[in-house]
N, C-alpha and C positions, 0 to 999 in steps of 0.2 A: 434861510439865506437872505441876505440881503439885496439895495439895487445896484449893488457892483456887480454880483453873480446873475442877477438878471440881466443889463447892461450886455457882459460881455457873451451870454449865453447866445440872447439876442442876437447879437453883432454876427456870430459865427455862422450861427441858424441862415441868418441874410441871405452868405453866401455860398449856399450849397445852392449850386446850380440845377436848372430844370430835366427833368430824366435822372436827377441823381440822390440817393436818399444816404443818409445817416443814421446812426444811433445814440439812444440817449447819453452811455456812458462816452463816445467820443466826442461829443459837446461838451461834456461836464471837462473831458480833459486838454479838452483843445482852449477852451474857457479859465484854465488853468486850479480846476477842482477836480484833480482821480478824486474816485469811487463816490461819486457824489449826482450819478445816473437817476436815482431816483427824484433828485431836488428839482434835476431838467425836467422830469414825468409831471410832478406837481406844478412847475413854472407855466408850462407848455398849458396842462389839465386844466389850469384857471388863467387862461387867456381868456379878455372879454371877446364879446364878438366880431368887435368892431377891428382887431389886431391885425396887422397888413404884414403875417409872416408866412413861411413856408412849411407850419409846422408840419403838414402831412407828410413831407418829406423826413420826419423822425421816427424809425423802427425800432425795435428792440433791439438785443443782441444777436441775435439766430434769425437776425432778418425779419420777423415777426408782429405783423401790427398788434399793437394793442387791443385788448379786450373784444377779441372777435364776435362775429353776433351781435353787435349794438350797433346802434344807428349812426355812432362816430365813425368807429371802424368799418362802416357799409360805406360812409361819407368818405374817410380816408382813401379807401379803395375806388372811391369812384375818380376823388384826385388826382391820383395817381394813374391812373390808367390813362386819364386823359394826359397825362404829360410822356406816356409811354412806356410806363415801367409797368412790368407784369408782373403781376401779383397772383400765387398761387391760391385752388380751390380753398386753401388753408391757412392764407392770408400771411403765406410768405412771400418775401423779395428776396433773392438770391444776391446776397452782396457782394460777391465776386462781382457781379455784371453792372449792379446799379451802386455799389456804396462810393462813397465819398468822405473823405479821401482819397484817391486808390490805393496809396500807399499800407493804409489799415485794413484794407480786404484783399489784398490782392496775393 
């Protein structure tokens, strides 16, 4: 993808508010690319370090952090918790309660 799709991927990302988490494929279509979830994954997965976004705020589909057992997903989970969303032993978030938009989870 290009830096239009990052751009606006970005922009989205901003503003998901604190306590509140998303998924990769509602970025990609809020951003104005359905099924193009994976692209966000990749966007997101090669942010340098120095990027001032919210990315921990981005779950799977089933609520589900990415790649559990690694030191990202320890790392995510530890973000997260601190902003007050609870994260199951199994390294779910129940989007009913935390997703964002609520109109997409609710």
């Amino acid at each position: 993808m290009g830096p239009e799709f990052d751009r606006a991927v970005l922009a989205i990302l901003a503003s998901v508010p604190p306590g509140r988490v998303t998924t990769y494929g509602t970025l990609a279509e809020l951003a104005g690319y359905p099924r193009h979830a994976r692209h966000v994954g990749r966007l997101l997965g090669h942010l340098p370090d120095w990027a001032v976004v919210p990315w921990q705020r981005v779950v799977g589909s089933g609520g589900h952090i990415a790649r559990p057992g690694t030191p990202g997903a320890d790392y995510q989970r530890l973000l997260l918790d601190a902003e007050g969303i609870e994260v199951t032993g199994n390294g779910r978030v129940d989007l009913r309660r935390y997703g964002w938009p609520d109109d997409r989870f609710r």
